[in-house]
PQR file with spaces between the fields and no chain letter, atoms N, CA, C, O and H, PARSE charges and radii, in Angstrom:
ATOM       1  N    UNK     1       5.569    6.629   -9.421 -0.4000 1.5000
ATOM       2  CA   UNK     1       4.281    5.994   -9.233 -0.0000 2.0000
ATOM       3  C    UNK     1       4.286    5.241   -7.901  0.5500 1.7000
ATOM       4  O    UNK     1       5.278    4.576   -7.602 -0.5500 1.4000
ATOM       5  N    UNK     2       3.191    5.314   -7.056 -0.4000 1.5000
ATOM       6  CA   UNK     2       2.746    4.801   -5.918 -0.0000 2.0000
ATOM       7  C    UNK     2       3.924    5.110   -4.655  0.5500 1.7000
ATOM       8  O    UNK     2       3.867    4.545   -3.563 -0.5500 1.4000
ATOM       9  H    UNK     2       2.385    5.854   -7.299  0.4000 1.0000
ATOM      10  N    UNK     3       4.966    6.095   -5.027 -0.4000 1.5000
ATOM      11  CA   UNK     3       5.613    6.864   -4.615 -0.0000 2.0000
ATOM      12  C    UNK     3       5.555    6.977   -2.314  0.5500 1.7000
ATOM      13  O    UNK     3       6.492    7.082   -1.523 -0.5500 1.4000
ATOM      14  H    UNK     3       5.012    6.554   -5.914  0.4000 1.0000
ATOM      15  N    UNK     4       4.421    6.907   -2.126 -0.4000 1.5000
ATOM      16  CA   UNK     4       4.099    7.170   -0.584 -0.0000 2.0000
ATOM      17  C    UNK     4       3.993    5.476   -0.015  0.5500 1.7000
ATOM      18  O    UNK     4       3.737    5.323    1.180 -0.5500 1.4000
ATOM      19  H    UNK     4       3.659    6.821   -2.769  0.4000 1.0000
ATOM      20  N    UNK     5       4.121    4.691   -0.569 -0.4000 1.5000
ATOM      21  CA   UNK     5       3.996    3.334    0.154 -0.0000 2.0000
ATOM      22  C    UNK     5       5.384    3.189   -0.043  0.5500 1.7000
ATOM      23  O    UNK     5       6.128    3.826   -0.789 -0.5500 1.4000
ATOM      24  H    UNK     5       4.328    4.815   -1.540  0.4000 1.0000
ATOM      25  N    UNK     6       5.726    1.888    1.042 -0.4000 1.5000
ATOM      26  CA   UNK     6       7.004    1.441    1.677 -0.0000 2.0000
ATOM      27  C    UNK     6       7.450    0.978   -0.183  0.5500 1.7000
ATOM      28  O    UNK     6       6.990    1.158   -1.311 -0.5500 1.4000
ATOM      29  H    UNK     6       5.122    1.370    1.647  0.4000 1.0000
ATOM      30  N    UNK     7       8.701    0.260    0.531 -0.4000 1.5000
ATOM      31  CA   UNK     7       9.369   -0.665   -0.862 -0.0000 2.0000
ATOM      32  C    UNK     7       8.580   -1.852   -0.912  0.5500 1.7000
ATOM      33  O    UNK     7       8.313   -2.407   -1.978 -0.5500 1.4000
ATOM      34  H    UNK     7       9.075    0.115    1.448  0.4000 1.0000
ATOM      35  N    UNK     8       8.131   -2.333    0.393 -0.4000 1.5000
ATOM      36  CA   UNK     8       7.451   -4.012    0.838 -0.0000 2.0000
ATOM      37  C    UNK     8       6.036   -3.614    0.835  0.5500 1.7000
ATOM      38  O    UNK     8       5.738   -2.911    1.800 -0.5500 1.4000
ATOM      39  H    UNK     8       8.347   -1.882    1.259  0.4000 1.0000
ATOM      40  N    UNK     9       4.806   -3.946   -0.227 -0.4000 1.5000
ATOM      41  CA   UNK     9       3.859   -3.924    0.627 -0.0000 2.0000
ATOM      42  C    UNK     9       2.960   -4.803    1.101  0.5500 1.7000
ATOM      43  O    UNK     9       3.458   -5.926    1.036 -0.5500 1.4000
ATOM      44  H    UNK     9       5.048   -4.517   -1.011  0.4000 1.0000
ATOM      45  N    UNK    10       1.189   -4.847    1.828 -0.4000 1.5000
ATOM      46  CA   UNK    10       0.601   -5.619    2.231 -0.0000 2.0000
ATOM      47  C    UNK    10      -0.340   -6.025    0.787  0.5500 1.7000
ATOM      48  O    UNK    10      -0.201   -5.692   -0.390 -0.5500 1.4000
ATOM      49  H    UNK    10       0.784   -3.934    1.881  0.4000 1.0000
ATOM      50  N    UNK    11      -1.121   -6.705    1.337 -0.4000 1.5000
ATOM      51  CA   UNK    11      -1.963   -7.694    0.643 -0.0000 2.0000
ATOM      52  C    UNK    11      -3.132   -6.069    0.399  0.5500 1.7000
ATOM      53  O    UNK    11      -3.315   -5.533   -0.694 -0.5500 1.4000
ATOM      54  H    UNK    11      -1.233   -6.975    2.294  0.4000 1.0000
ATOM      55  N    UNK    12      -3.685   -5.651    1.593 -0.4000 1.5000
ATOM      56  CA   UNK    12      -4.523   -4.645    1.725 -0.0000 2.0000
ATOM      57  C    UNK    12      -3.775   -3.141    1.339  0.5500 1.7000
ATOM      58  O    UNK    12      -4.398   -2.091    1.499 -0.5500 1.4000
ATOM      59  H    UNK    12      -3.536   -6.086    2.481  0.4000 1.0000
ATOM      60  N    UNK    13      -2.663   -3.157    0.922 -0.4000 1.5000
ATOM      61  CA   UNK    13      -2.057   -1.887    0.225 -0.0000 2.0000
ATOM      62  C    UNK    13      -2.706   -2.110   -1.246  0.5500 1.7000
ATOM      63  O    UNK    13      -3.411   -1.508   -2.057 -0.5500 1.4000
ATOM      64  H    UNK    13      -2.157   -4.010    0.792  0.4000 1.0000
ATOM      65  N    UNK    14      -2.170   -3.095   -1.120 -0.4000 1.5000
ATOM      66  CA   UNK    14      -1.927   -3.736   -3.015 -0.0000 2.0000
ATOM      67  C    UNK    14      -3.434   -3.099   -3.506  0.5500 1.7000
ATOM      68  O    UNK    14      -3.667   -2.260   -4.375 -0.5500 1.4000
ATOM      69  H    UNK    14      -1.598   -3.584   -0.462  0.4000 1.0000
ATOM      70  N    UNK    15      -4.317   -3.799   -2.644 -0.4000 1.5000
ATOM      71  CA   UNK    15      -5.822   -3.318   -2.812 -0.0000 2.0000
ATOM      72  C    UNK    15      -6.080   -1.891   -3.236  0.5500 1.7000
ATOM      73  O    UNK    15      -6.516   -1.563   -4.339 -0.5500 1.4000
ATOM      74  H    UNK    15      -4.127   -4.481   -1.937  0.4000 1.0000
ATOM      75  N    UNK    16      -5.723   -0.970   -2.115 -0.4000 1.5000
ATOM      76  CA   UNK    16      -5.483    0.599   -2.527 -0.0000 2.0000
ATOM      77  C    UNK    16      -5.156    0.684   -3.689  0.5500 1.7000
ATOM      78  O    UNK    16      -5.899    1.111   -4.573 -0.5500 1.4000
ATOM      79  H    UNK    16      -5.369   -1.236   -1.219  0.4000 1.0000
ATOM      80  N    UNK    17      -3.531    0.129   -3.920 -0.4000 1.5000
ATOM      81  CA   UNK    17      -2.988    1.121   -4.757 -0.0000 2.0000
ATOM      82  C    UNK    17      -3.714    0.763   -6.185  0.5500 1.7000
ATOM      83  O    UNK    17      -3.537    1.657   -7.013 -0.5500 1.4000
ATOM      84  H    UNK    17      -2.928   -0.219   -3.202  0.4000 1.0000
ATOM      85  N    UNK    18      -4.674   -0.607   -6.767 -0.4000 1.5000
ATOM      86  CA   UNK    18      -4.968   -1.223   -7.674 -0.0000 2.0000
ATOM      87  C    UNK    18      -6.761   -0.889   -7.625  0.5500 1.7000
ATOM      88  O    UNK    18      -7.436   -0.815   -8.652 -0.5500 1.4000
ATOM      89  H    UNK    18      -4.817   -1.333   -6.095  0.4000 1.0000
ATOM      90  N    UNK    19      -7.248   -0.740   -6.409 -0.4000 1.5000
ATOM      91  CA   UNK    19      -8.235    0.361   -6.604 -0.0000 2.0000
ATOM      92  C    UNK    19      -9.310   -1.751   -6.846  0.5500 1.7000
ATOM      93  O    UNK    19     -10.409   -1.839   -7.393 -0.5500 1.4000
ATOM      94  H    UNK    19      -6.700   -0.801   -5.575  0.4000 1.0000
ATOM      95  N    UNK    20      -8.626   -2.847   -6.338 -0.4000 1.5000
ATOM      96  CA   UNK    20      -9.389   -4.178   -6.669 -0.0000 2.0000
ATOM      97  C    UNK    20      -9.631   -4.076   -5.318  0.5500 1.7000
ATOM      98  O    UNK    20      -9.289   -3.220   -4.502 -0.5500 1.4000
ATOM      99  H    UNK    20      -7.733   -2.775   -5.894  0.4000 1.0000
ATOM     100  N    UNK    21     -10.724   -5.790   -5.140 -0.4000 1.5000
ATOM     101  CA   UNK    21     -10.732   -6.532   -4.055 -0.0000 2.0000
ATOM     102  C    UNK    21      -9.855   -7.070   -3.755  0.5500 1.7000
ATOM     103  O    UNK    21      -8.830   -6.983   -4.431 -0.5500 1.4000
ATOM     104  H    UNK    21     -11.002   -6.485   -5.803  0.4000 1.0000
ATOM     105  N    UNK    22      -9.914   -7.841   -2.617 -0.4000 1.5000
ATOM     106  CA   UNK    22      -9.150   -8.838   -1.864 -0.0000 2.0000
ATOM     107  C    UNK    22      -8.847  -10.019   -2.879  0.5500 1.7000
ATOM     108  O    UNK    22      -7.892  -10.513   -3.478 -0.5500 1.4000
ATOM     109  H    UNK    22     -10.747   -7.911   -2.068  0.4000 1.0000
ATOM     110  N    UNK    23     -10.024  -10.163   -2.746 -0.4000 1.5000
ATOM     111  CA   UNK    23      -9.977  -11.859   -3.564 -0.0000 2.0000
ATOM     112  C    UNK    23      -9.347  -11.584   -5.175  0.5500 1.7000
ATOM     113  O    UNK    23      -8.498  -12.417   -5.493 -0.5500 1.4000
ATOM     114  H    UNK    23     -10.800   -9.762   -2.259  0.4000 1.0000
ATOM     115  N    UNK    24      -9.590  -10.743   -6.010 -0.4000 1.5000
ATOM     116  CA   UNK    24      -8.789  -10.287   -7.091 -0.0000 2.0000
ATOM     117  C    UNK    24      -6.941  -10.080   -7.278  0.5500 1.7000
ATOM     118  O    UNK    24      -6.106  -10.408   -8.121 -0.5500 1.4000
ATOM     119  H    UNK    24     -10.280  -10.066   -5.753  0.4000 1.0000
ATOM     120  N    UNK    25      -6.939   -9.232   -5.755 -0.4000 1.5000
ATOM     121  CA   UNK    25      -5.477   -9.066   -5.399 -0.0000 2.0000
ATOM     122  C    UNK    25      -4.912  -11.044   -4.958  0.5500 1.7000
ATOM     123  O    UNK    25      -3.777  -11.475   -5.162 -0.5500 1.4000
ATOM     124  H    UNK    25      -7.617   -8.966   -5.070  0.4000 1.0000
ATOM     125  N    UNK    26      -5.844  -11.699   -4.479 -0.4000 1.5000
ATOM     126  CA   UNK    26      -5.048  -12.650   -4.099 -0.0000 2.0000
ATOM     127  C    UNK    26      -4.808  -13.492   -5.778  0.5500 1.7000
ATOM     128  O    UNK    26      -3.836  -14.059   -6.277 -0.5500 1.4000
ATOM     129  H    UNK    26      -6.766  -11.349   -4.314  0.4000 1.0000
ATOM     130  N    UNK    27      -6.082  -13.243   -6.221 -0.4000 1.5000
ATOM     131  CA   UNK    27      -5.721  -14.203   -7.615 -0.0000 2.0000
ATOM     132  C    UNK    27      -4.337  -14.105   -8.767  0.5500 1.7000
ATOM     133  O    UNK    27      -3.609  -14.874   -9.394 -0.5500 1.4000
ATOM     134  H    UNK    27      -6.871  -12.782   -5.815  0.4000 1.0000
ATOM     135  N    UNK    28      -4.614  -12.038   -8.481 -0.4000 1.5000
ATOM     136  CA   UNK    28      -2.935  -11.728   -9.384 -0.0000 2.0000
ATOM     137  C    UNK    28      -1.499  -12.484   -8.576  0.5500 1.7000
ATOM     138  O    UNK    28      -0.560  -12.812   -9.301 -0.5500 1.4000
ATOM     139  H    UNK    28      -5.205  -11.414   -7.971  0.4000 1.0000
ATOM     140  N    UNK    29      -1.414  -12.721   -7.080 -0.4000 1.5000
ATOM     141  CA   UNK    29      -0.365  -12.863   -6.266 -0.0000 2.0000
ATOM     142  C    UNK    29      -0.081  -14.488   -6.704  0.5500 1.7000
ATOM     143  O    UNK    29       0.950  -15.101   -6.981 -0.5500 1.4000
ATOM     144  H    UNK    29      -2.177  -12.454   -6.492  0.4000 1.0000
ATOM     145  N    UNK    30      -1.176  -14.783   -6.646 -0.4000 1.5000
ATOM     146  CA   UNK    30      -0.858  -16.883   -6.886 -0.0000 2.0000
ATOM     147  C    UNK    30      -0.840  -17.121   -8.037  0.5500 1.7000
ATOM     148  O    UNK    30      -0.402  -18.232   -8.334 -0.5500 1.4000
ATOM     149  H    UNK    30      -2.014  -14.285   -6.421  0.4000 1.0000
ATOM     150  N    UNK    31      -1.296  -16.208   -9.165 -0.4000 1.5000
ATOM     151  CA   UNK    31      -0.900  -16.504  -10.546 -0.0000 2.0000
ATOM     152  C    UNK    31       0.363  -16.102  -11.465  0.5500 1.7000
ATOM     153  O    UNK    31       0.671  -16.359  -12.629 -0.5500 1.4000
ATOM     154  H    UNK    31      -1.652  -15.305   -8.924  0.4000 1.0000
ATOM     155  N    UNK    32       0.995  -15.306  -10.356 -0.4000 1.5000
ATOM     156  CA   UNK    32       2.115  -14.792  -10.353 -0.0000 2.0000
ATOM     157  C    UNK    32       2.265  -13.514  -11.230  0.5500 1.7000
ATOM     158  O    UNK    32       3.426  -13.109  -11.179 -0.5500 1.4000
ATOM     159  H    UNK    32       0.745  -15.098   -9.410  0.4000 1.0000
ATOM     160  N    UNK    33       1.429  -12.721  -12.049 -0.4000 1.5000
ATOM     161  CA   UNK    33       0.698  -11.389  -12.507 -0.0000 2.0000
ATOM     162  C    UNK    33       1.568  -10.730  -11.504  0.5500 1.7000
ATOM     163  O    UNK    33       2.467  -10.369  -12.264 -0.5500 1.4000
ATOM     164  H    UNK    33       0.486  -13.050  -12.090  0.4000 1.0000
ATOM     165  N    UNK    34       1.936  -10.315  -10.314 -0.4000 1.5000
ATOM     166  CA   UNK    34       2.305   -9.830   -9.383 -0.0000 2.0000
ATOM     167  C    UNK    34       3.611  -10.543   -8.977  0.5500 1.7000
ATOM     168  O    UNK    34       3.288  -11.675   -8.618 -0.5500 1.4000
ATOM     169  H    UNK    34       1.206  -10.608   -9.697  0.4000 1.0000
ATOM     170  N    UNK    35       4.987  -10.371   -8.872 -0.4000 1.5000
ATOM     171  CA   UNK    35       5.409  -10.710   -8.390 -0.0000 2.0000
ATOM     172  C    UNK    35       5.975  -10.635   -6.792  0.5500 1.7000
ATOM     173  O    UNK    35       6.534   -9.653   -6.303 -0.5500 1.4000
ATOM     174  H    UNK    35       5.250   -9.451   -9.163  0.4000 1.0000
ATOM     175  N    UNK    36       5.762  -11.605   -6.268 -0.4000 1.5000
ATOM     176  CA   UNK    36       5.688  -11.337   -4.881 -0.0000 2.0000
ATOM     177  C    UNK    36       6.353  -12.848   -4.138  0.5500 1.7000
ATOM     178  O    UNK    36       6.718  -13.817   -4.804 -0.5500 1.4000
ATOM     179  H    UNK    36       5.308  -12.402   -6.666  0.4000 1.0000
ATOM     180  N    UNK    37       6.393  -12.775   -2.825 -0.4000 1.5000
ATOM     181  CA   UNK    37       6.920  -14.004   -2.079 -0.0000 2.0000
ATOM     182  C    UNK    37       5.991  -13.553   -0.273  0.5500 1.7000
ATOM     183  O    UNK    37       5.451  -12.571    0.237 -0.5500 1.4000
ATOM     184  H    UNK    37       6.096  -11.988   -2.284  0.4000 1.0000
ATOM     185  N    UNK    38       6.273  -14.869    0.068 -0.4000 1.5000
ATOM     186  CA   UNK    38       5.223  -14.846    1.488 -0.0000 2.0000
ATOM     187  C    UNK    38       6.175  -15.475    2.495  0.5500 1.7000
ATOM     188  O    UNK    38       7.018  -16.368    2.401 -0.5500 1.4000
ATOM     189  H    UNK    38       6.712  -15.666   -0.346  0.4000 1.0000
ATOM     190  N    UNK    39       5.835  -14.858    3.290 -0.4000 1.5000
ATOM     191  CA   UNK    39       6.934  -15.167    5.192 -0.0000 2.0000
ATOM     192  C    UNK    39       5.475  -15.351    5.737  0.5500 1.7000
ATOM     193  O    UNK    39       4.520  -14.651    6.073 -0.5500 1.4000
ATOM     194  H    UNK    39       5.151  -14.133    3.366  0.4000 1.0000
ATOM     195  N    UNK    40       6.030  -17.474    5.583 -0.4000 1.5000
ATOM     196  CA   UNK    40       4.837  -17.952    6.491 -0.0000 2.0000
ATOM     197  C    UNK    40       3.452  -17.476    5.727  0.5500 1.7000
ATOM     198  O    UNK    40       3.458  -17.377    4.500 -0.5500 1.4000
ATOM     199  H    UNK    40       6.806  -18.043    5.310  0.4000 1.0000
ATOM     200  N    UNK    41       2.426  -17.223    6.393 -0.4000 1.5000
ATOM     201  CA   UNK    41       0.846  -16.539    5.562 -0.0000 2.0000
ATOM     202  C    UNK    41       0.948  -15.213    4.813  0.5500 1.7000
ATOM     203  O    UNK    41       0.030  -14.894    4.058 -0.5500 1.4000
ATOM     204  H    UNK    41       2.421  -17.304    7.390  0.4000 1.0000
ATOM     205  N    UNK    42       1.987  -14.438    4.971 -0.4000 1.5000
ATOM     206  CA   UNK    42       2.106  -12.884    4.996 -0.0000 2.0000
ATOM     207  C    UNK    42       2.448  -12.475    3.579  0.5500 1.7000
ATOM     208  O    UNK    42       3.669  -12.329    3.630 -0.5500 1.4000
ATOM     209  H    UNK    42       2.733  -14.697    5.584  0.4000 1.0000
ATOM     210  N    UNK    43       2.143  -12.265    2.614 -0.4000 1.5000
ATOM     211  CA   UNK    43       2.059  -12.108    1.345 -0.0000 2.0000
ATOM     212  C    UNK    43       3.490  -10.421    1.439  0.5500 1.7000
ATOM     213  O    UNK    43       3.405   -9.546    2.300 -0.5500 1.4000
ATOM     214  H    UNK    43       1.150  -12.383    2.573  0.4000 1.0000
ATOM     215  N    UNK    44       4.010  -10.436    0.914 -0.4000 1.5000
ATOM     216  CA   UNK    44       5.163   -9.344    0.837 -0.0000 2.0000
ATOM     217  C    UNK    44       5.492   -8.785   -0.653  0.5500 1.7000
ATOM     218  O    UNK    44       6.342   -9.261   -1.405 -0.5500 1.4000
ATOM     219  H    UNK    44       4.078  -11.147    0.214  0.4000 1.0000
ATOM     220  N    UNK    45       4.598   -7.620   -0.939 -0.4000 1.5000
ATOM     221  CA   UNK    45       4.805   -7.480   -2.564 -0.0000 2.0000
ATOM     222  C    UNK    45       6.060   -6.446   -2.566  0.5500 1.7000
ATOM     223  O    UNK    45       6.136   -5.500   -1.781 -0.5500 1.4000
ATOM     224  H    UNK    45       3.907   -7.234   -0.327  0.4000 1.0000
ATOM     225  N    UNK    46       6.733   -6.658   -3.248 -0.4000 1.5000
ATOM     226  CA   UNK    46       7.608   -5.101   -3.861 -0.0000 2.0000
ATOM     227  C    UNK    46       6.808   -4.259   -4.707  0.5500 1.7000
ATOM     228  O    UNK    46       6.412   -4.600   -5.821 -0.5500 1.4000
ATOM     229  H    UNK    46       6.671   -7.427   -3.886  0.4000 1.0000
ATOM     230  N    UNK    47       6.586   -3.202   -4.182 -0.4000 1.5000
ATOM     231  CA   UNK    47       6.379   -1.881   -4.931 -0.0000 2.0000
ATOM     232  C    UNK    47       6.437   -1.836   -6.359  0.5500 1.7000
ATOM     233  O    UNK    47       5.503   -1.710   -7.151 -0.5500 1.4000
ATOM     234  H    UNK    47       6.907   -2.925   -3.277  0.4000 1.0000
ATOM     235  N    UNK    48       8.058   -1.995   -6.652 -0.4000 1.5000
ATOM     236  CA   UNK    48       8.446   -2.283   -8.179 -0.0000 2.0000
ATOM     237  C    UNK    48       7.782   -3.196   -8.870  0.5500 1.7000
ATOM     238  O    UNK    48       7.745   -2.808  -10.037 -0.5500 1.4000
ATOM     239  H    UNK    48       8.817   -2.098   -6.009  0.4000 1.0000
ATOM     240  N    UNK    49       7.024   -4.612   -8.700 -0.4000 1.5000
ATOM     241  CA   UNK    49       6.225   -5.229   -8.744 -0.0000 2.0000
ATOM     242  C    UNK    49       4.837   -4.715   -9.498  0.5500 1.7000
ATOM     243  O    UNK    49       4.484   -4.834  -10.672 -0.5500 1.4000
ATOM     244  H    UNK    49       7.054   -4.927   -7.751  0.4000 1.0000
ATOM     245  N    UNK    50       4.113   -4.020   -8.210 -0.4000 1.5000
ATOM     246  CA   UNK    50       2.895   -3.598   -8.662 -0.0000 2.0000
ATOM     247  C    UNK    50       2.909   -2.500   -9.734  0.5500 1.7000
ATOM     248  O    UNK    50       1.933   -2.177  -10.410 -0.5500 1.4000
ATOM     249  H    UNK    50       4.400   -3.924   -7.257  0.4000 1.0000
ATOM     250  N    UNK    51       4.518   -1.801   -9.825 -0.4000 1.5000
ATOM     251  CA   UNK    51       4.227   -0.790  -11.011 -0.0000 2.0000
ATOM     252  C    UNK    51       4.759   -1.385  -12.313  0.5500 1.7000
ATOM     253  O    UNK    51       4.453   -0.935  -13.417 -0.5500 1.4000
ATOM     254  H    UNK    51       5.311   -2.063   -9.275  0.4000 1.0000
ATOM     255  N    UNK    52       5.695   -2.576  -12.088 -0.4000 1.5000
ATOM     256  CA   UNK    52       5.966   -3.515  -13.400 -0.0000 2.0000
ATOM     257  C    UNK    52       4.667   -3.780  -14.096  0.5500 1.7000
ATOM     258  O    UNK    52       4.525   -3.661  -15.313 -0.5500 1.4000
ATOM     259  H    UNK    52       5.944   -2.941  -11.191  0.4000 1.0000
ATOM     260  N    UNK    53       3.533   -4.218  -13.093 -0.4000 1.5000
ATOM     261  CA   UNK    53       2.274   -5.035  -13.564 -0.0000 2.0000
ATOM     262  C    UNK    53       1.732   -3.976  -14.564  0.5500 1.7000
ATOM     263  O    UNK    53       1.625   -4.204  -15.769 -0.5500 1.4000
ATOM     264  H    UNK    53       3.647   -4.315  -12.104  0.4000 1.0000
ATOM     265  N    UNK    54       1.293   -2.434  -13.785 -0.4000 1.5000
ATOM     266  CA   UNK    54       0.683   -1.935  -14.308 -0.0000 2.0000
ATOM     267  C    UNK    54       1.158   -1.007  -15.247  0.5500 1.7000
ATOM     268  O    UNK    54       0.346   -0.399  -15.945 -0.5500 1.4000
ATOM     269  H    UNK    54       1.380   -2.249  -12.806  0.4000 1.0000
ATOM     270  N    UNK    55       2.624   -0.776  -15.382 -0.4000 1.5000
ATOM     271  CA   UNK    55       2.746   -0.956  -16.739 -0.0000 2.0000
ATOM     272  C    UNK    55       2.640   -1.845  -18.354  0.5500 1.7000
ATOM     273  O    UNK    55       2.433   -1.439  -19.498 -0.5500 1.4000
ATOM     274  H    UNK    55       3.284   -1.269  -14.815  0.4000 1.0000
ATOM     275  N    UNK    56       2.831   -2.884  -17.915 -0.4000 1.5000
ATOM     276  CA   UNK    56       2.885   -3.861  -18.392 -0.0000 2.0000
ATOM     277  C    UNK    56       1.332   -3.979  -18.879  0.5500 1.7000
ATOM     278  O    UNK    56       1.278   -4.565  -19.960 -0.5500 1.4000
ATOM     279  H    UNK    56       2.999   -3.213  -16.986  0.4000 1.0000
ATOM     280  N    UNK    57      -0.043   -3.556  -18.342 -0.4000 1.5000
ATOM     281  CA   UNK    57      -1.100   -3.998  -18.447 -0.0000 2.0000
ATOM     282  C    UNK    57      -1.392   -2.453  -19.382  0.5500 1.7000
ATOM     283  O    UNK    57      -2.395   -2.681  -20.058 -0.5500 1.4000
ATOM     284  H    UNK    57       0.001   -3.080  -17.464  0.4000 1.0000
ATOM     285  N    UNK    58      -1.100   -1.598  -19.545 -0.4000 1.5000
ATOM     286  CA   UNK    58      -0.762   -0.078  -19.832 -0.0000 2.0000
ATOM     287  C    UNK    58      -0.572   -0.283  -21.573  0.5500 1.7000
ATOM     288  O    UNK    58      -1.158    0.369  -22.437 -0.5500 1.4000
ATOM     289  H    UNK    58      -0.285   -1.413  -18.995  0.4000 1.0000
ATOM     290  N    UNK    59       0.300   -1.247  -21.754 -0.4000 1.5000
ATOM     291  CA   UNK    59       0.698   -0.956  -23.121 -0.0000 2.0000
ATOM     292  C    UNK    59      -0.215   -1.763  -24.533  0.5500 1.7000
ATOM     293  O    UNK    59       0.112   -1.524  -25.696 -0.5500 1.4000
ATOM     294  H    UNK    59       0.776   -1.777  -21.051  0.4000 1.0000
């Protein structure tokens, strides 16, 4: 799953691959739904992450 994106992705991947907005993707990242960490402003998700979530939301 989500197989063609890096291991690290952006704020605006996340968007793609979750098919949300911006402002939705930022709410899963700060509520921690997403696990992720930020360098400085730069939001840095793992891959494994976004497919933990959406399994997790799956069952």
């Amino acid at each position: 799953m989500f197989n063609q994106y890096e291991d690290l992705v952006t704020v605006e991947e996340l968007t793609e691959m979750l098919n949300i907005g911006k402002n939705s993707a930022y709410k899963l990242l700060s509520s921690g739904d997403i696990k992720a960490f930020r360098i400085n402003r730069i939001w840095k998700i793992p891959r494994q992450s976004v497919t933990d979530y959406v399994l997790k939301k799956s069952q």
